[in-house]
N, C-alpha and C positions, 0 to 999 in steps of 0.2 A: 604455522599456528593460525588458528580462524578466530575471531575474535567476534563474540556474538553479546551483543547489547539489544535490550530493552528496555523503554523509554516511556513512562506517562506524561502526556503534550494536557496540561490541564484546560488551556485556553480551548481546545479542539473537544475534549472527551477524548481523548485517544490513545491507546499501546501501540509503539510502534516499537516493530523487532527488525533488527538490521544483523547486518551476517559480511564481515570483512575480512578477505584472504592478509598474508604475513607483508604485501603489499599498502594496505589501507583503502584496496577496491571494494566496492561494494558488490557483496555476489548473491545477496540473499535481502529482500524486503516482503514486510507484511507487516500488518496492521488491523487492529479491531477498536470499534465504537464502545465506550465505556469504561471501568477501571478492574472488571473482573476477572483479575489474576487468575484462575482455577480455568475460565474457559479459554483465558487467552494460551495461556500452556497448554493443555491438551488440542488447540481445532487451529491458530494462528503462529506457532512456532515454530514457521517451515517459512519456505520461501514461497512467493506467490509470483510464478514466472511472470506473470504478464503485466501485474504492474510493477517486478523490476526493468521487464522490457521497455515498456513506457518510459519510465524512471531516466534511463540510459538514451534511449531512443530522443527525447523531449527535455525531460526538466534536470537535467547535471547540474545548469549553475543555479539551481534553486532551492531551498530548505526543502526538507524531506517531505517534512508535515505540510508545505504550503502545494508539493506535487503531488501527494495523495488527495488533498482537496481536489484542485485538480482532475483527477485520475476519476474519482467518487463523479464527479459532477459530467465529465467526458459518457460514462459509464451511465449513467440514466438516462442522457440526452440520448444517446443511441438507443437504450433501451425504448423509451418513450417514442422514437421516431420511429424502428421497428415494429412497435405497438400501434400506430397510427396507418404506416403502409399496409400490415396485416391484415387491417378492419378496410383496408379502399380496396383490397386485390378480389 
């Protein structure tokens, strides 16, 4: 049995959807900015490989919500450093 929960973290703005086998592993995460149920079901109710990878990889013994902070903030710093090398090459 897969046990799938959805979570509004009010302090953050956040939906976060969690996806756990008959076990209590976690095999599925994702998360959207906001409270809007309708987009969150249709575009974020799937698993977002990469930051359960991360998730697994990094943050296990840390709150969900405090490793997609996290994850979000990892995620621009790369972007923005990429953006910076782009413009020197």
């Amino acid at each position: 049995m897969i046990l799938i929960q959805v979570e509004f973290i009010k302090v953050s703005d956040r939906l976060i959807y969690t996806e756990r086998d008959e076990l209590g592993i976690l095999i599925g995460l994702n998360y959207s900015q906001g409270d809007n149920m309708d987009d969150f079901k249709e575009n974020f109710m799937k698993n977002d490989s990469k930051l359960l990878a991360y998730y697994n990889e990094f943050e296990q013994d840390t709150d969900i919500d405090d490793a997609i902070w996290n994850f979000v903030n990892l995620e621009e710093f790369f972007m923005t450093h990429n953006k910076v090398n782009d413009t020197r090459a």
